[in-house]
N, C-alpha and C positions, 0 to 999 in steps of 0.2 A: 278560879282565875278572876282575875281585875277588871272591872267590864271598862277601864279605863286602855289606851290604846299604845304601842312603845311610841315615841318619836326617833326622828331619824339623827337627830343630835345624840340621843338614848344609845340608839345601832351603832353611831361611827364611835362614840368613846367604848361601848364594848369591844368593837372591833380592833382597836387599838389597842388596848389593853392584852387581849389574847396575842396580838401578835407579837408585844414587846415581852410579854410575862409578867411583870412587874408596874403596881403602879406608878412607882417613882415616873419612869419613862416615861411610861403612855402622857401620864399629867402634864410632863414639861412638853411634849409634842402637841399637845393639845391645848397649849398654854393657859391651862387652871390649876388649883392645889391638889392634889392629892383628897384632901377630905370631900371637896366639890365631886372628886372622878369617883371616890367610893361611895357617894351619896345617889350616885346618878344609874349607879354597878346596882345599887340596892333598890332605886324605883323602877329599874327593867326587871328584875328578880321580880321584883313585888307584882308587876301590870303581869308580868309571865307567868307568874305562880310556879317558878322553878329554880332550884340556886345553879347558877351559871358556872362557879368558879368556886375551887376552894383553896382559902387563901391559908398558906403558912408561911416558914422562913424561906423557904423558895421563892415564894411571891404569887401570882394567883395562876395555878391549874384549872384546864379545864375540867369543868364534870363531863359524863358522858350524853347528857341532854345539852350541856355550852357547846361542845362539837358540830350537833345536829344543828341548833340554835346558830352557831357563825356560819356555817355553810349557809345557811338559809339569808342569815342578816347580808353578808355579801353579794347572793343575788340581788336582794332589795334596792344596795349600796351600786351594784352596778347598773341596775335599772333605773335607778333615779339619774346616774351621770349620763345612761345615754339619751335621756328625758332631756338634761341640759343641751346635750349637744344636737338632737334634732331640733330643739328649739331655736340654738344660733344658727344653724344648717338653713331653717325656715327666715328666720332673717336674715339671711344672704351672708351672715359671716362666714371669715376662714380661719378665725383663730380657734386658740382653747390651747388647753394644757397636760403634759403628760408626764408621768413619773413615770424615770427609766433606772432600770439595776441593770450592774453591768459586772462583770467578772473583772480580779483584781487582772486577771494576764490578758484581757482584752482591752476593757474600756480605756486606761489610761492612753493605748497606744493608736485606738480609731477612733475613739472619741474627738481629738481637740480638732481634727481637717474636717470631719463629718459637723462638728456643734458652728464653724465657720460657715460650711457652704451651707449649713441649714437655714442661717441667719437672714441669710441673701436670698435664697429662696423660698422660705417661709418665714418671711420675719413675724408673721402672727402668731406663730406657733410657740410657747415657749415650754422647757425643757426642763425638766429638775432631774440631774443625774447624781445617784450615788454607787460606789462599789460594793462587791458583796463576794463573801464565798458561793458557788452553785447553789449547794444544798440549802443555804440559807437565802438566796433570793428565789427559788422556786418555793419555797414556804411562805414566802414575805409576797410574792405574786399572788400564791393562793388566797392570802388576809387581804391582796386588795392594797396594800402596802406600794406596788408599784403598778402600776399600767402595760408593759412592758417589760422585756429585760431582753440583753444584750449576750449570748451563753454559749459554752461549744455544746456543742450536738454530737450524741443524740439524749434528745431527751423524750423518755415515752411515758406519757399519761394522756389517758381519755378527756379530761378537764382541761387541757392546754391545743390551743393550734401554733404550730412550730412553721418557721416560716427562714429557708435559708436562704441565707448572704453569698458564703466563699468559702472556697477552700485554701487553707494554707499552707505551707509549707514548712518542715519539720525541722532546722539544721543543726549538724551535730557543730558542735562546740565545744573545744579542746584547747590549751592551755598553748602559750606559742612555740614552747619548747618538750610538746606531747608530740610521739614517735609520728601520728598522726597528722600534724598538720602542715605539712606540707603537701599531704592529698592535694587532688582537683576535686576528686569523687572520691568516696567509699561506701560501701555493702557494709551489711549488716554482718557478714560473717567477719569484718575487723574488728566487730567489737569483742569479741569471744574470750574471756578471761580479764575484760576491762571493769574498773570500778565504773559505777554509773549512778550519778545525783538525780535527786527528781524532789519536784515538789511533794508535801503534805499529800496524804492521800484524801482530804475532802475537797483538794484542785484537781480537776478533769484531767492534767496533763501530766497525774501522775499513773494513770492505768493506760496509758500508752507505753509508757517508758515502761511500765513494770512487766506488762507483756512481751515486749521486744527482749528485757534480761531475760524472760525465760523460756524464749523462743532459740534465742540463739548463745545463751550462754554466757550471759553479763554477770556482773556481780554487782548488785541493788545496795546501796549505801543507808542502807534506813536509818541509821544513826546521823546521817548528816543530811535531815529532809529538810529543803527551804523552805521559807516562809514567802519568797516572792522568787522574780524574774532575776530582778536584780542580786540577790543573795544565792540564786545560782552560777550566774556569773562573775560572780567574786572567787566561789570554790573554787568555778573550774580554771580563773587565772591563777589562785594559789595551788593549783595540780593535784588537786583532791579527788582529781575524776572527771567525769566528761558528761554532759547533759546533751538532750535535744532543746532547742529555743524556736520558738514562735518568727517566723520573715519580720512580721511587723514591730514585734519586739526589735529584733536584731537593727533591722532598719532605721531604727530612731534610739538605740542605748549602745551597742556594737558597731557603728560606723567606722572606725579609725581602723585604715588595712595593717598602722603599725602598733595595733592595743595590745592588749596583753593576752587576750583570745581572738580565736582565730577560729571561722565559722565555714564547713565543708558542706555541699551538699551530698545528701545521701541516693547511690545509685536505686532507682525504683521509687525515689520518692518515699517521705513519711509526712503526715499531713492531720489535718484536723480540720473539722468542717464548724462554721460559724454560725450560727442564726440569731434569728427576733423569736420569741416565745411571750404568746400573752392566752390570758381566759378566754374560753369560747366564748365564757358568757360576758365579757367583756361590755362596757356603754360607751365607749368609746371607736368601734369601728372604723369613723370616717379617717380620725386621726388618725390611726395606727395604720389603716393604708397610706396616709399619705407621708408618715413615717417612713414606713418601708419600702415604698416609689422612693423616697427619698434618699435611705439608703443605699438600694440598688443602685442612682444611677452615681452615688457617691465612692462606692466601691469601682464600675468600670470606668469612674472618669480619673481615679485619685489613687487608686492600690491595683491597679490593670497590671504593673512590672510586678507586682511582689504576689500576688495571691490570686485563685479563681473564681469569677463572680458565678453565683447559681448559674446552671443551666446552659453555661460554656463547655 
């Protein structure tokens, strides 16, 4: 080994790289060439005395020592940001910054009232949000990729503290000329022999649906699994079947009482629970409390009619 020592420029373009796969990415995120990012891949290898990644047409895999190796580099990575932030904590500031991932069926629809009252209330604070499948932002949290994320619960791993928001509300949603909707309420036991759409099974909100068919005897549409909220709600106005929808979806893309679907609650409730998910080992702390004071009090001031705030 290299009695020479990595750098931390060395860790974050590793880090990066593992988490994209490919250099192409990681380079343009890190805004240098490719030749600079594998030149850089090759003097942490060399200070390490390990090969990290092995690269082919895929792009670069980890080896089973890069594994060990990023696990470790992200502690580093987060012990240095929260180095930063007790330093501006010690001079009296309140800013800093956080990368949030958010689920395709969440963020878009509590994100834009939450990123407004954030502004007003922490205007120091500034925010980089982007969307993500689950699976793919709990991977992308683990690299360090985000700070945060935005996700339905539950989620169980010993590396993450899970920290919930609300609960929401499940409604079924039926075509305006489905035998159905002229309900107030209906049970589960009306769907019993119904076609039933549901998102991709790598969105959370497709192993609720998929359960309820075969709880009570639906008929699961897997041929025609959406890709979003909205391309469920297209089906179910062209009478291809009936989904459940998110309140806060509904709330801001279903408003019209004379649209083409028509959204019933379900008697007993069906529902899904929301939260914040970040690293234990997280260096950021201060923020992400004040993150999520902030969400909380954004949730009971701004979604109180549509959904449950924790601990209500």
């Amino acid at each position: 080994m290299s009695a020479e020592k990595p750098t931390l420029r060395q860790l974050k373009y590793f880090a990066t790289l593992a988490q994209t796969g490919q250099y192409r990415r990681a380079a343009e995120q890190l805004g240098l060439s490719q030749p600079s990012l594998s030149q850089q891949i090759v003097a942490l290898e060399g200070v390490l005395g390990l090969q990290l990644l092995e690269r082919g047409r895929r792009g670069a895999q980890l080896t089973p020592a890069g594994r060990e190796v990023l696990q470790k580099t992200q502690q580093v990575l987060d012990d240095v940001e929260g180095l930063m932030e007790l330093s501006a904590a010690l001079a009296g500031g309140s800013g800093g910054k956080l990368r949030l991932g958010s689920t395709v069926t969440i963020g878009p629809y509590f994100l834009p009232s939450f990123l407004r009252h954030l502004h007003v209330s922490h205007p120091d604070l500034k925010l980089v949000a982007r969307d993500g499948a689950p699976r793919d932002l709990l991977e992308e949290l683990l690299a360090g990729v985000h700070d945060v994320i935005l996700t339905q619960l539950p989620v169980n791993s010993s590396d993450f503290t899970v920290h919930r928001l609300y609960r929401e509300p499940l409604l079924l949603a039926v075509a305006r000329d489905h035998a159905l909707a002229k309900r107030s309420q209906v049970a589960q036991s009306d769907l019993v022999g119904q076609d039933v759409l549901t998102l991709g099974s790598s969105l959370m909100l497709h192993e609720p649906l998929a359960q309820m068919c075969k709880d009570v005897g639906a008929r699961l549409r897997r041929e025609y699994e959406g890709t979003s909220l909205d391309a469920l709600r297209q089906m179910v106005a062209m009478d291809m079947g009936v989904t459940l929808l998110p309140a806060l979806y509904a709330q801001s893309e279903v408003s019209d009482p004379k649209g083409d679907v028509v959204l019933i609650p379900m008697r007993g409730g069906q529902y899904r629970s929301v939260g914040l998910v970040w690293r234990k080992s997280s260096g950021k702390p201060r923020l992400i409390r004040q993150f999520a004071q902030a969400a909380e009090g954004i949730v009971k001031d701004e979604f109180a009619h549509r959904v449950t705030a924790a601990g209500n």
